[in-house]
C-alpha positions as CSV (number, residue, x, y, z in Angstrom):
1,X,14.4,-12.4,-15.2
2,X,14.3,-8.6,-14.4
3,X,11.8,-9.6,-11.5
4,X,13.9,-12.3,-9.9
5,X,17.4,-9.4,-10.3
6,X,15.1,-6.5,-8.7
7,X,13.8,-8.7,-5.6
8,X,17.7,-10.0,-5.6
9,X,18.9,-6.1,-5.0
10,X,16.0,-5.1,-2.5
11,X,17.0,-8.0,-0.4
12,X,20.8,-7.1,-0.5
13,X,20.1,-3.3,0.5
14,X,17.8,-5.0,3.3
15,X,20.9,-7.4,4.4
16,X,23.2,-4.2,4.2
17,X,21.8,-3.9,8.2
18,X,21.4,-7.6,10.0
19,X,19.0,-7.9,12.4
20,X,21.6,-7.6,15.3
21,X,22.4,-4.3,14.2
22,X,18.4,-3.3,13.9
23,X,17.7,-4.5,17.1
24,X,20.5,-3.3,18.9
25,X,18.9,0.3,17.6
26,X,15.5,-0.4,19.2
27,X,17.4,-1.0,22.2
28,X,19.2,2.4,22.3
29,X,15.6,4.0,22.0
30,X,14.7,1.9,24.8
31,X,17.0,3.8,26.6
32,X,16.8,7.4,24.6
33,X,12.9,7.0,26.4
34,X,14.0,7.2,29.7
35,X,13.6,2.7,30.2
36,X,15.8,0.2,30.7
37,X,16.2,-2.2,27.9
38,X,17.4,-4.8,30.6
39,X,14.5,-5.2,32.3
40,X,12.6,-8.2,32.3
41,X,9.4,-7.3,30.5
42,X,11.6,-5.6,27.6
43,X,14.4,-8.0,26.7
44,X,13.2,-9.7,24.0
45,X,11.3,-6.3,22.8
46,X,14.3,-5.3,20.3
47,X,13.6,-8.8,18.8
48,X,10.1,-8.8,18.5
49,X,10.1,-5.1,16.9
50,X,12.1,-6.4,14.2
51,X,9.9,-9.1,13.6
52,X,7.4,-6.4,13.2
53,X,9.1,-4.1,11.5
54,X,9.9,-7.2,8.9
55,X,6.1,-7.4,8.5
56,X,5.1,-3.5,8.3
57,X,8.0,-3.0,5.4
58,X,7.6,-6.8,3.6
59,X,6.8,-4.5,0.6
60,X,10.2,-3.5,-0.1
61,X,11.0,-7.6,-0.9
62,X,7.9,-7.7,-3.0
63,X,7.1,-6.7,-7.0
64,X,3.6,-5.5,-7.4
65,X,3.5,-6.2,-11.0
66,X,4.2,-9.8,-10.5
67,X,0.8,-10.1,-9.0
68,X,-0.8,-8.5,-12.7
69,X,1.5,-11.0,-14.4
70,X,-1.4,-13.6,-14.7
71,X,-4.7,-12.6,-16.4
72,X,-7.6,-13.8,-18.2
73,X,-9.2,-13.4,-22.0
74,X,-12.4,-15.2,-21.9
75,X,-14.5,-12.7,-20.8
76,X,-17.5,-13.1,-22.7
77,X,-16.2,-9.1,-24.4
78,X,-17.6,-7.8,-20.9
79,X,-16.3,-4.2,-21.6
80,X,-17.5,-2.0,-18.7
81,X,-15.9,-1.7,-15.4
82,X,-14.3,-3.1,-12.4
83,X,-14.5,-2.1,-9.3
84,X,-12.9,-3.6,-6.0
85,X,-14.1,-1.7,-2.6
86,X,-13.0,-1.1,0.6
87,X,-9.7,-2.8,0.5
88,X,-8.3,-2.6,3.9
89,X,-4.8,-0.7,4.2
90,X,-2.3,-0.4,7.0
91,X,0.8,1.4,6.2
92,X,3.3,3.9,7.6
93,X,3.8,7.5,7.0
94,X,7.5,8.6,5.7
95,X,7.5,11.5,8.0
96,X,6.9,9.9,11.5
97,X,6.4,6.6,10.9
98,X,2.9,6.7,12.4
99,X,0.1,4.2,11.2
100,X,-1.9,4.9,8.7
101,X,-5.1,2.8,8.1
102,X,-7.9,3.1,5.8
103,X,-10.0,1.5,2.8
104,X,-8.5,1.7,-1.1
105,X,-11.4,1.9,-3.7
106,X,-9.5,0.1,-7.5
107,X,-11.6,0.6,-10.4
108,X,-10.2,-0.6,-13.9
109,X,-12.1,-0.7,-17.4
110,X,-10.6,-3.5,-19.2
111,X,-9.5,-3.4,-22.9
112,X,-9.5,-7.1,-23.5
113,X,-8.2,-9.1,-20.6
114,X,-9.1,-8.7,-16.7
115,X,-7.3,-9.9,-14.0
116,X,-7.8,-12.1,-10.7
117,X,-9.8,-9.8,-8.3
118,X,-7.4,-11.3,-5.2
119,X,-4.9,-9.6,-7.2
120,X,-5.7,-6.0,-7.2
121,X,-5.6,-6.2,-3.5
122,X,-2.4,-7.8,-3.9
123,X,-0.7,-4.7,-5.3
124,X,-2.8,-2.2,-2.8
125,X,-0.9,-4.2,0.1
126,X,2.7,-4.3,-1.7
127,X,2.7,-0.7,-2.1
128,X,1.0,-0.3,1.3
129,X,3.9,-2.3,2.8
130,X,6.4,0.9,2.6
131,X,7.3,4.2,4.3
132,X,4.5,6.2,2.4
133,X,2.5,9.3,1.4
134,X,-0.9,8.7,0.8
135,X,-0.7,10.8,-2.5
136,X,2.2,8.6,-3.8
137,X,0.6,5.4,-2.7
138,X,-3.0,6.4,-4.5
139,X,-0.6,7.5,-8.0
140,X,1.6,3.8,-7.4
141,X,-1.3,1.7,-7.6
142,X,-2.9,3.5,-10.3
143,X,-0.2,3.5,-12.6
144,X,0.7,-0.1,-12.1
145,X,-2.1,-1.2,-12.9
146,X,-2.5,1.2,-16.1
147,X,1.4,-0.3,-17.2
148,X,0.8,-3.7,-16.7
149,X,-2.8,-4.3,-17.6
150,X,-3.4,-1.6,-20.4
151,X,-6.8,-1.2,-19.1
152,X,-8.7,2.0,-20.9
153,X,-8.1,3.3,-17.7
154,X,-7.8,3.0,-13.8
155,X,-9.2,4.4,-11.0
156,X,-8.0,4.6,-7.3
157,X,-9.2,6.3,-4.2
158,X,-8.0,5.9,-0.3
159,X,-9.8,7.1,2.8
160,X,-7.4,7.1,5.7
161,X,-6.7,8.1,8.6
162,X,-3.3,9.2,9.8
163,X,-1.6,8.9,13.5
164,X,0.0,11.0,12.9
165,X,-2.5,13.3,12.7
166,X,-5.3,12.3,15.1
167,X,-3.1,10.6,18.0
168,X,0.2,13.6,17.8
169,X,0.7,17.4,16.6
170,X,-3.4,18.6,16.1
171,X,-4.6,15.3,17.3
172,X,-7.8,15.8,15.3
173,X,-9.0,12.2,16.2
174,X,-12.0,11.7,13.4
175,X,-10.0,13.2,10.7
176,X,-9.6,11.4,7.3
177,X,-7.5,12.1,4.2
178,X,-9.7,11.2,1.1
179,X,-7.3,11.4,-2.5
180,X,-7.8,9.9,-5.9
181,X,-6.3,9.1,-8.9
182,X,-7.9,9.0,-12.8
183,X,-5.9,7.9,-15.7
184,X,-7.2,6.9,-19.9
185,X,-11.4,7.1,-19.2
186,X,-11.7,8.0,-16.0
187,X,-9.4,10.9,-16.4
188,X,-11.2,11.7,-19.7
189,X,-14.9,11.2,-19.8
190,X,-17.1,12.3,-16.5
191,X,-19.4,10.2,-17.0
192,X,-17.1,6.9,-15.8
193,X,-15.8,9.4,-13.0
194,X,-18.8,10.4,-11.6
195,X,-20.3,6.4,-11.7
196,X,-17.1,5.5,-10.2
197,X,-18.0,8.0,-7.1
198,X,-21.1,7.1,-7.4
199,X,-20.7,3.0,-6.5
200,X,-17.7,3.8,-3.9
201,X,-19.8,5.5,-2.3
202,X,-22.8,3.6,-2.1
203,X,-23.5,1.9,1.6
């Protein structure tokens, strides 16, 4: 029930700006840029950037924990951990709205139930679908995971590369942003840390 009210209220803010308005926006940067938004090859580009833009942001419509919602008992009492690498990312940073794209590395030790593996990719994208810091994104997944699985703890790390970054301002074009995030074991005990790092970072 509190799923279906918070998806309700995300897609009311969204509806608070129709699409006319949005693209009539794009339309008025068209112009800011020194083009005309008449011309023939750019008519229907207002419409088709709000298409996009519907599929870059389709994480603000979405609840990450739904995905978690559905898990699994019979195990076997496998007790050691999970690990899902080099989950593809494509996201926008808050600041200029440039690209950013990388891998996500999820590790999770489970307690006593594990989840679908789709599904940890699931929540990467959701949270990737948003105006975002890499920093908050690495914390967001971690700590949904931790609240909704109750794992004896969660690992995340993200290796991207920001436009904003390599193709504007420094325009450093090879550089990467690595972060990570430990909670319950693998804030705790080394030893799952550094085996963590250890298998990310395998070839």
């Amino acid at each position: 029930m509190k799923l279906e009210k918070d998806l309700d209220t995300l897609e009311k803010k969204k509806q608070e700006v129709s699409d006319e308005k949005a693209e009539e926006a794009v339309r008025t940067i068209i112009k800011w840029i020194g083009e005309d938004p008449e011309r023939e090859g750019l008519l229907s580009t207002p419409k088709r950037v709000i298409k996009a833009f519907k599929e870059y942001f389709s994480g603000y419509v979405q609840e990450p924990k739904k995905f978690l919602s559905k898990t699994f008992t019979e195990v076997e009492g496998y007790d050691d951990m999970v690990i899902e690498k080099n989950i593809s990312i494509q996201s926008h940073c808050e600041h200029h709205m440039a690209p950013i794209v990388g891998v996500a590395h999820v590790a999770y030790i489970p307690s006593n139930k594990v989840v679908g593996l789709s599904k940890l990719a699931r929540v990467v994208e959701v949270f990737s679908k948003r105006l975002q810091t890499q920093e908050r994104l690495t914390t967001q997944i971690a700590k949904t995971i931790m609240d909704v699985l109750q794992p004896r703890g969660v690992a995340v790390t993200i290796d991207a590369s920001h436009h904003c970054m390599t193709n504007r301002g420094v325009k450093k074009e090879n550089t990467t942003t690595v972060t990570n995030y430990f909670l319950g074991a693998f804030k705790d005990d080394l030893s799952f840390q550094n085996r963590y790092l250890r298998y990310i970072n395998k070839d």
